[in-house]
C-alpha positions, 0 to 999 in steps of 0.5 A: 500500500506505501508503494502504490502511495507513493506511485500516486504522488510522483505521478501527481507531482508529475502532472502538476510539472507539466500542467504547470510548464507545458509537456515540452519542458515538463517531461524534461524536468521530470527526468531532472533535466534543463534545456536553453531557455527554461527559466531559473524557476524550472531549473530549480524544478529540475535541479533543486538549488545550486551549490554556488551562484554568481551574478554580473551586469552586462550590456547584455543584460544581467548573466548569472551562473549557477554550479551543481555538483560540487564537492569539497575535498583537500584541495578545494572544490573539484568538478563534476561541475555542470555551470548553468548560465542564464541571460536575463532569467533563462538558460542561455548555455550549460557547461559540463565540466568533469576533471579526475583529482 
C-alpha cells in the first residue's frame, strides 16, 4: 500500500510539472533535466538549488551562473561541475565540466 502511495504522488507531482510548464519542458524536468531557455524557476524544478551562484551586469543584460555538483575535498572544490548560465532569467548555455583529482 506505501508503494502504490507513493506511485500516486510522483505521478501527481508529475502532472502538476507539466500542467504547470507545458509537456515540452515538463517531461524534461521530470527526468531532472534543463534545456536553453527554461527559466531559473524550472531549473530549480529540475535541479533543486545550486551549490554556488554568481551574478554580473552586462550590456547584455544581467548573466548569472549557477554550479551543481560540487564537492569539497583537500584541495578545494573539484568538478563534476555542470555551470548553468542564464541571460536575463533563462538558460542561455550549460557547461559540463568533469576533471579526475
Amino acid at each position: 500500500e506505501k508503494e502504490r502511495l507513493k506511485n500516486l504522488q510522483k505521478s501527481e507531482e508529475q502532472k502538476r510539472i507539466i500542467n504547470k510548464y507545458g509537456e515540452q519542458y515538463g517531461k524534461l524536468i521530470v527526468k531532472g533535466e534543463v534545456c536553453l531557455g527554461m527559466t531559473k524557476d524550472m531549473c530549480l524544478e529540475a535541479l533543486g538549488y545550486p551549490c554556488k551562484e554568481n551574478s554580473s551586469v552586462t550590456g547584455l543584460g544581467k548573466i548569472e551562473v549557477w554550479t551543481y555538483d560540487c564537492f569539497w575535498f583537500e584541495k578545494g572544490l573539484v568538478p563534476n561541475l555542470t555551470h548553468i548560465t542564464f541571460t536575463n532569467g533563462k538558460i542561455s548555455g550549460i557547461t559540463k565540466l568533469s576533471e579526475s583529482i
